[in-house]
C-alpha positions as CSV (number, residue, x, y, z in Angstrom):
1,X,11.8,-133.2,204.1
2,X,14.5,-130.8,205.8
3,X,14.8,-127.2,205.1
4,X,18.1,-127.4,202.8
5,X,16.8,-130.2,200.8
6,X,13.3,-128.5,199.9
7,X,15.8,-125.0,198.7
8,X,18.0,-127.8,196.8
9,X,14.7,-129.0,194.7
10,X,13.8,-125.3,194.0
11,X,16.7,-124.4,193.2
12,X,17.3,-127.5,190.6
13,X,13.6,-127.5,189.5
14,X,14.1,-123.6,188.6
15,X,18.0,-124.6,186.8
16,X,16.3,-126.8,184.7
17,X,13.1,-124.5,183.5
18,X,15.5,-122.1,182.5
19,X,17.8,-124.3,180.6
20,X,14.6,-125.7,178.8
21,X,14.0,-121.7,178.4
22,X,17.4,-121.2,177.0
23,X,17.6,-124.2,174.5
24,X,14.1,-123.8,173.0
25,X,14.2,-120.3,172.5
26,X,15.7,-120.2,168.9
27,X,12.9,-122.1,168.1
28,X,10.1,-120.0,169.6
29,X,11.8,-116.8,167.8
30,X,11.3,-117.8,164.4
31,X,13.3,-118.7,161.2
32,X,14.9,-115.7,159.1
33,X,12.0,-117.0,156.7
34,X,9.4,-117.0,158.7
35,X,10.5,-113.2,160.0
36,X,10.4,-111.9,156.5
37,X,7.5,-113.5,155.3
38,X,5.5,-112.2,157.9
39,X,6.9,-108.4,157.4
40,X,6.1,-109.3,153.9
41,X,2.4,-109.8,154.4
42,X,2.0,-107.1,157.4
43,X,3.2,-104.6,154.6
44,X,0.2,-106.0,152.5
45,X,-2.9,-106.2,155.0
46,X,-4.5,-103.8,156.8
47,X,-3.0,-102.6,160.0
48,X,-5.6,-104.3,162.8
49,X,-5.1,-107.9,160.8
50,X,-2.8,-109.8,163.1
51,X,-0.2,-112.9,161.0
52,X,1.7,-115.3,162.6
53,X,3.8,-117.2,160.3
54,X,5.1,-120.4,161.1
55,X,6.6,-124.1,159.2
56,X,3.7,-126.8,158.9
57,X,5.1,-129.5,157.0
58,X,7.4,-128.5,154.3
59,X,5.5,-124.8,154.4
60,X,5.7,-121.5,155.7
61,X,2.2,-120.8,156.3
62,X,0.8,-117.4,156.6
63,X,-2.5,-117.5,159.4
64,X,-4.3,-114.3,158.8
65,X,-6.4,-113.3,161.6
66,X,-8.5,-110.2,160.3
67,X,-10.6,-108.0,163.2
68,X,-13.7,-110.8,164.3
69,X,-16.6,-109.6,162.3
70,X,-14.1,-109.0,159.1
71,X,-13.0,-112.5,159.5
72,X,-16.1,-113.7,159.9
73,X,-17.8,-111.9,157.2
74,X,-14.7,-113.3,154.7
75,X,-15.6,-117.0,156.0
76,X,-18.9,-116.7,154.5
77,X,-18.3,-115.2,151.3
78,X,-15.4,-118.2,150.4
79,X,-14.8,-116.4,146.8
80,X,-13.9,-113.2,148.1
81,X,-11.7,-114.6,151.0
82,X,-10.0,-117.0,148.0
83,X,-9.3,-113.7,146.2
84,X,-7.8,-111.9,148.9
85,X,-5.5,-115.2,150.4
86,X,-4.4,-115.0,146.4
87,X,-3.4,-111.6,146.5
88,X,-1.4,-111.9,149.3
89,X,0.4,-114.7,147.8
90,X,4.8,-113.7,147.4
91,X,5.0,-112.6,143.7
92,X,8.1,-114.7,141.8
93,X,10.6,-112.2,142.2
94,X,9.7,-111.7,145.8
95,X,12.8,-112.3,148.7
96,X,11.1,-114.9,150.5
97,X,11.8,-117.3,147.2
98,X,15.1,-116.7,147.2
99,X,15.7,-117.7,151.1
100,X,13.4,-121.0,150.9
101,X,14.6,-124.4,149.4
102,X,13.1,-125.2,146.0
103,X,11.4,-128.4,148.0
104,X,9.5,-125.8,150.5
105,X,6.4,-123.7,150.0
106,X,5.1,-121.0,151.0
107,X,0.9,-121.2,152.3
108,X,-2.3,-118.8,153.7
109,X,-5.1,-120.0,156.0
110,X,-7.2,-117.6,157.4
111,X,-8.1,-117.7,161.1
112,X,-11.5,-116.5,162.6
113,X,-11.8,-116.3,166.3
114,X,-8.6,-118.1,167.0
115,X,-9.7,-121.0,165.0
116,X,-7.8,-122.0,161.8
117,X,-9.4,-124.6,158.6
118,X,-6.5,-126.3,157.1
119,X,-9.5,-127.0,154.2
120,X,-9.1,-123.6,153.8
121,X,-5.4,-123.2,153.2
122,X,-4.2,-122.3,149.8
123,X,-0.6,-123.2,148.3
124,X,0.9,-120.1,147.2
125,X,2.9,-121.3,143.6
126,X,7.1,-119.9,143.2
127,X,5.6,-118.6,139.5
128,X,2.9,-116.9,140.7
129,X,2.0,-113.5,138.8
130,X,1.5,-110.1,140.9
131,X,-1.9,-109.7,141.9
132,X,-3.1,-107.1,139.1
């Protein structure tokens, strides 16, 4: 292979990585939905948990990543976890019901040490009442 024709390939190879850059993008940045969910929920847990919200199916689910030895502690006392995924749960009169479509949901599963359970997941309901 000559000199111009290995330049050529770079220079195509690195066209086309940044027009696969350029057109998946929108999707990497996240819905408006997604965006406000997850402001929604950071204003709700403490400030070292780490969400990343993101469309599974028809849902927007909410992956709670508290600090390790918080998570892990919450993955062996299941009631308490189940509480707190519950309280964290949009309220009926929050936004984010407004912006989804009546056929999408809105879901929490926690995450410890990078790993998720979908088994642990829990369907957040549009006429849920405020944590009290």
């Amino acid at each position: 292979m000559d000199k111009d024709m290995g330049k050529r390939m770079i220079c195509e190879l690195a066209m086309s990585l940044g027009l696969v850059a350029a057109l998946s993008a929108p999707a990497l940045a996240g819905s408006p939905e997604a965006n406000l969910l997850k402001e929604e929920i950071v204003a709700k847990v403490p400030a070292n948990w780490q969400v990343h919200v993101s469309m599974r199916d028809k849902n927007l689910v909410i992956f709670l990543m508290p600090p390790y030895q918080e998570a892990f502690n919450l993955w062996y006392e299941p009631e308490k976890l189940h509480a707190r995924m519950l309280e964290l749960c949009p309220g009926p009169n929050d936004a984010i019901w407004a912006k989804l479509p009546a056929d999408q949901g809105v879901a929490i599963e926690p995450t410890v040490g990078g790993k998720s359970a979908e088994a642990m997941r829990i369907s957040c309901k549009r006429t849920m009442p405020p944590p009290a």
